[in-house]
C-alpha positions as CSV (number, residue, x, y, z in Angstrom):
1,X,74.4,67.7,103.1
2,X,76.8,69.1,101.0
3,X,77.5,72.8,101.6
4,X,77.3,75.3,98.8
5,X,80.4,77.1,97.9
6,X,80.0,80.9,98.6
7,X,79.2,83.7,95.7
8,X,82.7,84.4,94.2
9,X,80.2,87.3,92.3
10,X,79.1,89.0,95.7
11,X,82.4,88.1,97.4
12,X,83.4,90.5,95.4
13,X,80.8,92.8,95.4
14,X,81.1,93.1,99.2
15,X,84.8,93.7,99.6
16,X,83.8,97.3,97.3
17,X,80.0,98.1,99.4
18,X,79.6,96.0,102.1
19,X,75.6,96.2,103.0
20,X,76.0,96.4,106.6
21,X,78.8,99.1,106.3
22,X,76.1,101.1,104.1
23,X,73.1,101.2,106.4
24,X,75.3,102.2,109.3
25,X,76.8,104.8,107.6
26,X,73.6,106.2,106.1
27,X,71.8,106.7,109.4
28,X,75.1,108.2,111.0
29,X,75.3,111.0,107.8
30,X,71.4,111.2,107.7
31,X,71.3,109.9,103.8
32,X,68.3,108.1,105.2
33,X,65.2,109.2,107.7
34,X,63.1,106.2,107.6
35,X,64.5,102.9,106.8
36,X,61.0,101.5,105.4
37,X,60.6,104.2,103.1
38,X,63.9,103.3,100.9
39,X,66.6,100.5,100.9
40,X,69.3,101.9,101.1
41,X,71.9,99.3,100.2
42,X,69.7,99.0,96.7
43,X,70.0,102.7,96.4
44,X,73.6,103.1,96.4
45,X,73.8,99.7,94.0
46,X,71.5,101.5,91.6
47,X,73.5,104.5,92.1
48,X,76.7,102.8,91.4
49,X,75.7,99.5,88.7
50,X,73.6,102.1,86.8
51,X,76.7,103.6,85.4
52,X,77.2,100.3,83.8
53,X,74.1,100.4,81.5
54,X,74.7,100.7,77.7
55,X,72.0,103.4,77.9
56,X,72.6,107.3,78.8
57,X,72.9,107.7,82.2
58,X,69.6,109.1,83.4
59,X,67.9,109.7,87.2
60,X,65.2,108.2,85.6
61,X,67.1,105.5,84.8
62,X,68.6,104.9,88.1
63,X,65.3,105.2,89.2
64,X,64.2,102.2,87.4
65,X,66.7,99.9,88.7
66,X,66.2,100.6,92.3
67,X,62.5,99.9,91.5
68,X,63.4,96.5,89.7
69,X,65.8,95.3,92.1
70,X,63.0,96.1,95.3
71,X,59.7,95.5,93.9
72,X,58.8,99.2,95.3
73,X,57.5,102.0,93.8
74,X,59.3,105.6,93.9
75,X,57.6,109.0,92.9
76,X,60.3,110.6,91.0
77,X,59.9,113.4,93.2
78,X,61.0,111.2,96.2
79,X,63.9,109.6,94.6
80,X,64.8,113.2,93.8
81,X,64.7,113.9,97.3
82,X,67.0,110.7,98.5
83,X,69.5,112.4,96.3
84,X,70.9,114.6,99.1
85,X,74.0,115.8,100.8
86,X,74.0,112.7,103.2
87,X,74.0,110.2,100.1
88,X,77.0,112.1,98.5
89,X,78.9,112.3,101.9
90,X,77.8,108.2,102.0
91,X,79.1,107.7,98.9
92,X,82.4,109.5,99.1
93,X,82.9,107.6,102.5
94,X,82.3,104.4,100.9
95,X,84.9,105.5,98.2
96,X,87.5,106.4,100.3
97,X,87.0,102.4,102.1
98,X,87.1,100.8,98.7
99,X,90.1,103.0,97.5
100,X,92.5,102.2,100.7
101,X,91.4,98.4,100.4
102,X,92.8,98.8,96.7
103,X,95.8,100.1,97.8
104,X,96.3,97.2,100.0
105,X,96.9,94.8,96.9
106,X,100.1,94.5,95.9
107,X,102.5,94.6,92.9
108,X,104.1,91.2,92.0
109,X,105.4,92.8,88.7
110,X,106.7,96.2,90.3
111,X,108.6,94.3,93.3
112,X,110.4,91.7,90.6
113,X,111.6,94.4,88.4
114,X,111.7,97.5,90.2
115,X,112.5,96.2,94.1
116,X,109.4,98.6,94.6
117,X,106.1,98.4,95.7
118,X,103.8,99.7,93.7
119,X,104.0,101.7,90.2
120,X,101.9,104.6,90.4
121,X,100.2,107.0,87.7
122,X,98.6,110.3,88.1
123,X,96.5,111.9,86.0
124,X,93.4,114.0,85.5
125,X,90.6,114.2,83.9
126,X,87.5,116.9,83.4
127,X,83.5,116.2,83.1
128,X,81.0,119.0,82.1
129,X,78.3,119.8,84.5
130,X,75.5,122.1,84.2
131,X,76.1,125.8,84.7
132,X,73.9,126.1,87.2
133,X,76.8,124.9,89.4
134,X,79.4,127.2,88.7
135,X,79.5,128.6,92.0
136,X,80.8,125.2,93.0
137,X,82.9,124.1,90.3
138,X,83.9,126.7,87.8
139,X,85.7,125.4,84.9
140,X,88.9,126.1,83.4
141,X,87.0,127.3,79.8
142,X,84.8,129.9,80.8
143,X,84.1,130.9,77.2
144,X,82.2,127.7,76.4
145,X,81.3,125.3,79.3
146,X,80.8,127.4,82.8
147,X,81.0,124.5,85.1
148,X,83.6,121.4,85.1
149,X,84.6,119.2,88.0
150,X,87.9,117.8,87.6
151,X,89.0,114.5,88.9
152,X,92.5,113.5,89.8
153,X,93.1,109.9,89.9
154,X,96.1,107.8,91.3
155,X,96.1,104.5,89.9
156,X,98.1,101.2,89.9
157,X,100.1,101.0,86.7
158,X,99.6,97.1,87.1
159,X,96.3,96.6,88.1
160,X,95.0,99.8,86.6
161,X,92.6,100.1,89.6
162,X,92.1,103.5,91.4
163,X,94.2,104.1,94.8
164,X,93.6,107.7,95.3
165,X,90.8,110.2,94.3
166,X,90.7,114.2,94.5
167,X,87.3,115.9,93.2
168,X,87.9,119.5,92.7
169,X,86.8,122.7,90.4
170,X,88.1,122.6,87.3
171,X,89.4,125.5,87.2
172,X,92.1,124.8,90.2
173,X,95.6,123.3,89.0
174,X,96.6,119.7,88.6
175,X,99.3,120.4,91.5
176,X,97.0,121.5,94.1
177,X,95.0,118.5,93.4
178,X,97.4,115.9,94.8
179,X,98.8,116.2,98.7
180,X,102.0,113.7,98.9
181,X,102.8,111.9,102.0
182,X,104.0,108.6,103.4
183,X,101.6,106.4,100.7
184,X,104.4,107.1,98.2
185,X,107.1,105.5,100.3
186,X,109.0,102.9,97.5
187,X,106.5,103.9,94.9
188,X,107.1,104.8,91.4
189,X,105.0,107.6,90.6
190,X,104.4,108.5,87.1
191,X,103.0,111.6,85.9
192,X,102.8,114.1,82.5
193,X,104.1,117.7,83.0
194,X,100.9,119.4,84.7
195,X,102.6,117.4,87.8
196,X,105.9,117.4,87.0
197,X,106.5,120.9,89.3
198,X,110.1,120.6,90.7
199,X,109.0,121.3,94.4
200,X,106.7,118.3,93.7
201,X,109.0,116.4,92.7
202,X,111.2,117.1,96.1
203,X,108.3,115.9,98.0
204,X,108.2,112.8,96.6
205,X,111.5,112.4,97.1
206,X,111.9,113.5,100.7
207,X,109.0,110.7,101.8
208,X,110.8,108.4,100.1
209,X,109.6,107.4,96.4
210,X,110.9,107.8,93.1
211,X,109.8,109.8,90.2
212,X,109.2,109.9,86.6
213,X,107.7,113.0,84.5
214,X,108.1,114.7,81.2
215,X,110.3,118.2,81.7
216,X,108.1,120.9,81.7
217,X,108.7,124.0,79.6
218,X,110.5,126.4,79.9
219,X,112.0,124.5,82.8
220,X,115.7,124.3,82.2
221,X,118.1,122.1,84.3
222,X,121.6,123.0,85.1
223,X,123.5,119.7,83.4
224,X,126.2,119.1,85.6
225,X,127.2,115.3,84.7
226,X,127.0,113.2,81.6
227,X,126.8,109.5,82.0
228,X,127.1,108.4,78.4
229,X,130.3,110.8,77.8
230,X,129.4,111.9,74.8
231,X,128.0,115.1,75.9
232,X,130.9,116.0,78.6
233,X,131.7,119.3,76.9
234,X,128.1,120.4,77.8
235,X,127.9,120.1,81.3
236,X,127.8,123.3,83.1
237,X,125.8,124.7,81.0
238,X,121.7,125.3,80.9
239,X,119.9,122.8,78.8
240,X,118.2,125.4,76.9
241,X,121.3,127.2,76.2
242,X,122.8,123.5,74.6
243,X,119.8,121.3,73.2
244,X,120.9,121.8,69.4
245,X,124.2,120.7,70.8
246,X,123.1,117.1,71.8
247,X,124.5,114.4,69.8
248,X,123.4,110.8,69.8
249,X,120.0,109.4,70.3
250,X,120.2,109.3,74.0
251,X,121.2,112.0,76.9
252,X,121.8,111.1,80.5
253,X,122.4,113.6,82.8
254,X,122.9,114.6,86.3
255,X,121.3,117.9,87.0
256,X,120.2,120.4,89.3
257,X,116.5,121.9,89.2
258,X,115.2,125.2,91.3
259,X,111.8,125.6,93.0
260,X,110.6,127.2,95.5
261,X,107.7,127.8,97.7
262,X,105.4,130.1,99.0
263,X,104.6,128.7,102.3
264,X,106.4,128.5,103.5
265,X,108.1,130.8,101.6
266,X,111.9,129.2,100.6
267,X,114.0,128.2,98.0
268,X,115.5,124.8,97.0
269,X,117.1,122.7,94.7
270,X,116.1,119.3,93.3
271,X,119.3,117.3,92.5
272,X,117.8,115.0,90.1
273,X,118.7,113.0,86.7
274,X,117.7,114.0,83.2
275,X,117.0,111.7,80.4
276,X,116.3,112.4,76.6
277,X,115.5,110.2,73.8
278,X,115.4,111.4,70.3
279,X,112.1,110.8,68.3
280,X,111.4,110.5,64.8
281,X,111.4,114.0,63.9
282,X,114.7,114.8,65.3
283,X,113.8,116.1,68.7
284,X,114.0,115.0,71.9
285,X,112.0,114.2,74.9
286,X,113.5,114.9,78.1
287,X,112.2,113.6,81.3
288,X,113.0,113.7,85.1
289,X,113.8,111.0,87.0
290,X,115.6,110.0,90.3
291,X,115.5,106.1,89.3
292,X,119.4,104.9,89.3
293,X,121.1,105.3,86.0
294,X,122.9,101.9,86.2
295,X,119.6,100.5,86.4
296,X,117.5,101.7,84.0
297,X,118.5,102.9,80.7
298,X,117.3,105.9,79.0
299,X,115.2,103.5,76.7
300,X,113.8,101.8,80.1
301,X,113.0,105.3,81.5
302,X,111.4,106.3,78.2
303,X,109.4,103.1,78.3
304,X,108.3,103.3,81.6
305,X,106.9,106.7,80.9
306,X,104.9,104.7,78.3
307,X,102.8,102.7,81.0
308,X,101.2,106.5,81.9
309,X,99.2,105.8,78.9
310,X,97.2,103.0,81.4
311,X,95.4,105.8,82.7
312,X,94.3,107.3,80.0
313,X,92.9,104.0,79.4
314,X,90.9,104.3,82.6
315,X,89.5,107.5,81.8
316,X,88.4,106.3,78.0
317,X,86.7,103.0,80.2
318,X,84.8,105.3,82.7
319,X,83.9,108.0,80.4
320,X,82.4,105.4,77.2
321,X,81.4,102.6,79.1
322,X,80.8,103.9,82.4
323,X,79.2,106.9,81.4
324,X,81.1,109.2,84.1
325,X,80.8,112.3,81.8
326,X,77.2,112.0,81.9
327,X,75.8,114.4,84.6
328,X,72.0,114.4,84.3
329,X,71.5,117.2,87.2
330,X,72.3,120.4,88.3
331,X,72.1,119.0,92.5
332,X,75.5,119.5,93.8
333,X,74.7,117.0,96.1
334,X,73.4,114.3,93.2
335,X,76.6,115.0,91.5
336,X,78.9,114.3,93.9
337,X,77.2,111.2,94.5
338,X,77.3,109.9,91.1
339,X,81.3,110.9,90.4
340,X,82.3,108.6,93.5
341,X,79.5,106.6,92.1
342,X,81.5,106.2,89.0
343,X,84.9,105.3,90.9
344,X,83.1,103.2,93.1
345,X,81.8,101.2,89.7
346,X,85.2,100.8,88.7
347,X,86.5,99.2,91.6
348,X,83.7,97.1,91.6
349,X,84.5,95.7,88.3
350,X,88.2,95.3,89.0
351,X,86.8,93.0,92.2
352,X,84.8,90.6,89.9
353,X,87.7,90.9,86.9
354,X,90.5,89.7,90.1
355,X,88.4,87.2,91.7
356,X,86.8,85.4,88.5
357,X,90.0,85.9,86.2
358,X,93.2,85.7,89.0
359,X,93.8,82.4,89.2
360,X,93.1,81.5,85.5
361,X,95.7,80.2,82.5
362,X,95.9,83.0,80.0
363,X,94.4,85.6,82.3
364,X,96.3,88.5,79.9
365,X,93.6,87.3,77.3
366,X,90.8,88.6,79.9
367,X,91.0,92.3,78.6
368,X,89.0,94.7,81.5
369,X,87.8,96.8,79.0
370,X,85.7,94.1,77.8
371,X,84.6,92.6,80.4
372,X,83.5,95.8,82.3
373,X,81.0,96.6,79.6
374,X,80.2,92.3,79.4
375,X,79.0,93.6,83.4
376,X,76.5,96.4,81.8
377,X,73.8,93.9,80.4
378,X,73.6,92.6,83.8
379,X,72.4,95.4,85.9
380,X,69.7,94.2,87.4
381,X,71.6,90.8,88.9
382,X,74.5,93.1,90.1
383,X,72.4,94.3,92.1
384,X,70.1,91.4,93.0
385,X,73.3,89.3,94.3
386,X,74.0,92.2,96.5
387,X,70.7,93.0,98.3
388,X,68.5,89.2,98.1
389,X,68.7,86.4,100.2
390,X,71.8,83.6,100.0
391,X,69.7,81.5,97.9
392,X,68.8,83.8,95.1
393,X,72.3,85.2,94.9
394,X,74.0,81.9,94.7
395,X,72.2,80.6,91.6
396,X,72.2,84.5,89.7
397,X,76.0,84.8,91.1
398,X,77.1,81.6,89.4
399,X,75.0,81.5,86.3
400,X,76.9,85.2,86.2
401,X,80.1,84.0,86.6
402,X,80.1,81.3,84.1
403,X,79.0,83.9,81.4
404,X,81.7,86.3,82.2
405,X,84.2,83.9,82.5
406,X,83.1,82.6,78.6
407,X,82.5,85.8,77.5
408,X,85.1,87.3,78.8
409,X,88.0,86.2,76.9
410,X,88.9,87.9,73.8
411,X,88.1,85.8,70.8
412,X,91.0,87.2,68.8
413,X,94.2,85.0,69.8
414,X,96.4,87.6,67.6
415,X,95.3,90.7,69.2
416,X,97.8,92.7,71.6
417,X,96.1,93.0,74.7
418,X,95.7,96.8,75.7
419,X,98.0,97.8,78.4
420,X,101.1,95.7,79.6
421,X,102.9,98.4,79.0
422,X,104.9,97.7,82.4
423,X,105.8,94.7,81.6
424,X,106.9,95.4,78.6
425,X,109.0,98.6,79.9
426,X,110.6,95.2,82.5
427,X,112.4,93.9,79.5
428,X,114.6,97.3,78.8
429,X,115.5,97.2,82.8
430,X,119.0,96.7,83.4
């Protein structure tokens, strides 16, 4: 007898929530007390394919599905109750697997044009909570919304698929958020100014990655070396001091920064290379950059900064279609479950978009805006193929996968794709 080829649907399902990693986990954290009483691996699924629905997000919504999916019958008091700190430890542990298995794919576009491994944006973004949980995560705008969480995502500029997740208050600065270490090693990391702190910056560079950010106000570099000589009479001087003195639609300096820090407690200087390009209005935008002027232009530099706007992307995806932003609680505890929830639902869909799409002529034409929202009429076989038997998975995951595959495309042959914005910024490299 012929053997039948494997779910590509729960294949990649189960490289983002593998079941048996679930039920171990939930007994170890205590997000279950008796196994009979509530399936676990449909609970998290629920959790995290609920997010998906073209509906608002809603407990009793999520209730629903795990109901669907297991033929069993939940008081909503109960389900309530499931919702506790051991599920939100479960799921931010389950988050943290599927986020360093993403940053285990690689970059073929970064290591052709760049000789580096990954391009890498940070950014952040806030969701409103009630303010009953102000205590926990006070916000940044205490005269209209008490409470905000804020999260700070660091995601593949190629890909656009989360690598790196901080939750925090919103009230605590975009530079406290992100801790940088040996992950950034031949890494481009590209952030706005909230990150673009100059001791930040030194970090990076010390562990051995490059940089790319917008100059901050009222920062203002020492220039001490013009690579386009048409600005030599400028250098020693404070960029501040010379701006209306620019000429020419493009500045590229060498140029010393300051920073320092409080603990410990020293000072430093970040030797590091300053770009402007002159917009429409007359003005320029500077940035910061320790990417080799004989390789990239100040066009390249300015159109690399470009590919920052992928993330913003993200957020728009997880905040329309995944409903992120929608906290229907005041539980800490359910919270924090259904923001990892959220990442965990993006990751998910960048697994099925990979495996279905990879391989495929035209696969630019397979836009992952679309086809995460195509996943939102399909809740309920989400998470059928991920908790039923081999046989009922097989025939849901294929008749899936032919519809998303179909479906998928984007009808309009004319249309610019959103993103590619780093491929496009690979044309201006030197």
């Amino acid at each position: 007898m012929t053997q039948e080829p494997p779910c590509q649907i729960r294949g990649a399902l189960t490289s983002v929530l593998r079941p048996a990693r679930i039920v171990g986990l939930a007994e170890l954290l205590g997000a279950v007390v008796r196994r009979r009483k509530v399936d676990i691996v449909a609970l998290v699924a629920a959790l995290v394919f609920g997010s998906l629905g073209r509906q608002r997000r809603t407990l009793e919504g999520l209730r629903r599905l795990y109901e669907r999916a297991t033929g069993q019958t939940l008081a909503r008091s109960s389900f309530h109750a499931r919702l506790n700190q051991g599920l939100a430890v479960l799921m931010q542990v389950l988050c943290g697997d599927a986020l360093a298995q993403a940053a285990t794919l690689g970059s073929p576009l970064a290591r052709r044009f760049l000789k580096l491994r990954k391009v890498l944006l940070i950014d952040s973004t806030m969701v409103r909570l009630s303010r009953l949980l102000e205590v926990h995560y006070p916000s940044v705008w205490t005269n209209h919304t008490k409470a905000a969480a804020k999260l700070t995502v660091v995601v593949n500029a190629e890909r656009r698929t989360p690598e790196r997740l901080t939750i925090g208050p919103a009230s605590r600065h975009d530079v406290h958020q992100v801790t940088y270490g040996p992950w950034v090693y031949r890494c481009l990391i590209i952030a706005d100014q909230a990150f673009t702190r100059s001791l930040s910056l030194a970090e990076i560079e010390a562990h051995g990655g490059y940089f790319l950010g917008r100059l901050k106000p009222p920062t203002s570099p020492l220039l001490e070396r013009s690579h386009l000589g048409k600005n030599d009479r400028l250098v020693g001087k404070r960029l501040a001091d010379v701006s209306d003195l620019l000429v020419g639609d493009e500045v590229d300096f060498d140029a010393t920064v300051p920073f320092r820090s409080r603990k410990p407690w020293r000072y430093g200087q970040l030797q590091t290379r300053l770009v402007g390009v002159r917009i429409p209005d007359g003005t320029f935008h500077f940035y910061l950059t320790n990417l080799p002027h004989d390789q990239f232009s100040p066009a390249a530099v300015a159109a690399l900064y470009a590919a920052r706007w992928e993330v913003e992307l993200l957020f728009r995806e997880m905040k329309s279609i995944l409903r992120a932003a929608e906290m229907p609680t005041s539980s800490k505890a359910a919270v924090d479950a259904l923001l990892y929830a959220s990442i965990l639902a993006v990751l998910a869909s960048r697994a099925i978009h990979r495996t279905l799409i990879a391989d495929r002529d035209g696969r630019d034409r397979y836009p992952m805006e679309r086809f995460t929202a195509l996943l939102g009429a399909f809740l309920d076989e989400l998470v059928s193929i991920l908790i039923h038997k081999a046989t009922t998975h097989r025939r849901l995951g294929a008749a899936l996968a032919n519809h998303l595959v179909h479906e998928g495309r984007d009808p309009n042959v004319h249309r610019v794709p959103l993103g590619h914005r780093l491929k496009k910024a690979s044309e201006g490299h030197r």
